[in-house]
C-alpha positions, -999 to 999 in steps of 0.1 A, spaced: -244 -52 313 -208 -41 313 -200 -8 304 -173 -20 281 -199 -45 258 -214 -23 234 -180 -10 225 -168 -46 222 -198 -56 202 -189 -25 179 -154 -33 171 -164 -74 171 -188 -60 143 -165 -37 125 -136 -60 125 -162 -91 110 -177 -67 84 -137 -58 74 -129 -95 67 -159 -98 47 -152 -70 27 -117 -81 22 -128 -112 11 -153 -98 -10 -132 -73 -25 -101 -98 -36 -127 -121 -51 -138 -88 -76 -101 -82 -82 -86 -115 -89 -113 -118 -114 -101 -89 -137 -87 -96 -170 -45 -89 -173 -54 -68 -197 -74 -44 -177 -50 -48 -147 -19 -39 -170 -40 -7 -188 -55 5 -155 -19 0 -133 -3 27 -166 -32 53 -158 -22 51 -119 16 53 -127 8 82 -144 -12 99 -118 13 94 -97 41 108 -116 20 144 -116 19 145 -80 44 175 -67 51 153 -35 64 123 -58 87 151 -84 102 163 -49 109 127 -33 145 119 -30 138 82 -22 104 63 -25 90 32 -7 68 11 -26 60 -28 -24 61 -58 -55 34 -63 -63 16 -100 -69 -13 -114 -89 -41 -87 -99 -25 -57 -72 -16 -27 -86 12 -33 -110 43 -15 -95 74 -21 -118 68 10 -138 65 32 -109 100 16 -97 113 24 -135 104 59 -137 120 68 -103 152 53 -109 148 69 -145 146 99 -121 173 94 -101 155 89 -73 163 54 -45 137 28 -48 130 8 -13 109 -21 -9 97 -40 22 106 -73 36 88 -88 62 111 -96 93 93 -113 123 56 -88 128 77 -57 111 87 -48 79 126 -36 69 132 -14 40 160 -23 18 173 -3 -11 165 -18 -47 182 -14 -86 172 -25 -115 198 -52 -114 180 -67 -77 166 -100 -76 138 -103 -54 132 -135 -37 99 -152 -21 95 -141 13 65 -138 33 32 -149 18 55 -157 -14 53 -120 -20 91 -109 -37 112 -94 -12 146 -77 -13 173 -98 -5 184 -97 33 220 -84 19 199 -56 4 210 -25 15 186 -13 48 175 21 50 153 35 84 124 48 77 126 82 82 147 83 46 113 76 30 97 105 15 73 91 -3 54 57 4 30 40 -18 12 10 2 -12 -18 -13 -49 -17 -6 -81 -41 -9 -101 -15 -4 -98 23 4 -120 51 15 -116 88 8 -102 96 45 -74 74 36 -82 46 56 -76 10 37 -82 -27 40 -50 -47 35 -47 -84 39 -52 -87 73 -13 -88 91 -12 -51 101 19 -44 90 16 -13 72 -3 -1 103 29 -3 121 54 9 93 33 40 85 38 58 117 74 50 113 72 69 78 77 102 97 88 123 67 65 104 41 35 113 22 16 80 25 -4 71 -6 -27 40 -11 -28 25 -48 -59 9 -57 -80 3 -85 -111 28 -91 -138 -1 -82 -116 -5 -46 -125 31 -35 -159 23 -12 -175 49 6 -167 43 42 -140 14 57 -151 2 90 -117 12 107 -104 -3 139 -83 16 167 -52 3 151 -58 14 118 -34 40 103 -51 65 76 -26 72 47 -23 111 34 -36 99 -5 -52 82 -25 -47 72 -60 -69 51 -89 -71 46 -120 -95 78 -126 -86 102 -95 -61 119 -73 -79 119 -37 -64 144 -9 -72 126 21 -56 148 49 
C-alpha cells in the first residue's frame, strides 16, 4: 500500500461526507417559512450590531443574499445609517472583487444569478475590509463552514488581512464538527439567531 492512501481515503471521505451535508443542510433551509427566515435574519442583525468589532469597522464586506440565506439588507442599512462603506463581492473568473455599494446601487445577476455590484462599482482591495460577514451552509464552533461548493471565500478570506471574519448562519446550521479540507479557511466568528460564538 502507498503511504499516501490512507490520507487520500481520508480527505476522499471528508470531502464526500461535506457534499452530503451541504446538500442535506440546503434541503432543511430552503424549506423554512419567509416568515421565520425574515424574524430569525432581525435577531442575527441585531447580534451583530452589539459586536465591538462591527461599532469599530470603518468599512464592512458582506454578500446579497438569495432565497432562504441569511437576510442581509438590514445589516447593509444600519451601516450606512452608521456611516460606515458597504462592499459586496462579485465573482470575476475563480476570485471575488469587492466593489463599494449605496443605497441607490442596483445589483445585477452575476454568478449563480446571485446580485452583484455593477462592474462600474467602485473596487476596493481587500485589506480596506475590516469587517467581513460570509454566507454559510453549515458552521462549526472553530469557525470552519460549508459554503456551496466554489471555494471562493476560502481564497478571499486570507486576503481579508485586517478583517474580523464572521459566518452568518441560522441556529439549526451550527453542527458540531465540519469535516474540513486542507483548503478550508476558519473564519474568526460566528453568529445565529441565538448566539455570538468566539471562534479564534
Amino acid at each position: 500500500m502507498n503511504a499516501d492512501e490512507p490520507e487520500h481515503a481520508e480527505t476522499d471521505l471528508r470531502h464526500r461526507a461535506k457534499q452530503a451535508l451541504r446538500v442535506r443542510m440546503r434541503t432543511v433551509r430552503e424549506a423554512l417559512p419567509k416568515l421565520s427566515c425574515d424574524a430569525r435574519s432581525a435577531e442575527i442583525t441585531k447580534r451583530l450590531f452589539t459586536l465591538a468589532e462591527i461599532e469599530r469597522a470603518k468599512t464592512i464586506l458582506t454578500f446579497a443574499s438569495i432565497r432562504n440565506e441569511v437576510r442581509t439588507r438590514s445589516s447593509m442599512e444600519a451601516a450606512w445609517a452608521s456611516g460606515k462603506r458597504v462592499a459586496l463581492p462579485r465573482v470575476v473568473g475563480d476570485e471575488l472583487q469587492l466593489h463599494i455599494v449605496d443605497s441607490e446601487t442596483v445589483l445585477v445577476a452575476g454568478a449563480f444569478s446571485v446580485p452583484e455590484p455593477p462592474e462600474e462599482a467602485p473596487r476596493i482591495p481587500p485589506a480596506d475590509v475590516d469587517f467581513a460577514m460570509v454566507p454559510a451552509l453549515a458552521v462549526d464552533p472553530r469557525g470552519y463552514r460549508i459554503g456551496y461548493g466554489g471555494g471562493y471565500y476560502d481564497k478571499l478570506i486570507p486576503r481579508l488581512e485586517n478583517a474580523r471574519t464572521c459566518a452568518l448562519a441560522y441556529d439549526f446550521q451550527l453542527i458540531a464538527e465540519v469535516p474540513e479540507l486542507p483548503f478550508d479557511v476558519a473564519v474568526d466568528l460566528v453568529v445565529t439567531d441565538e448566539r455570538v460564538i468566539r471562534a479564534r
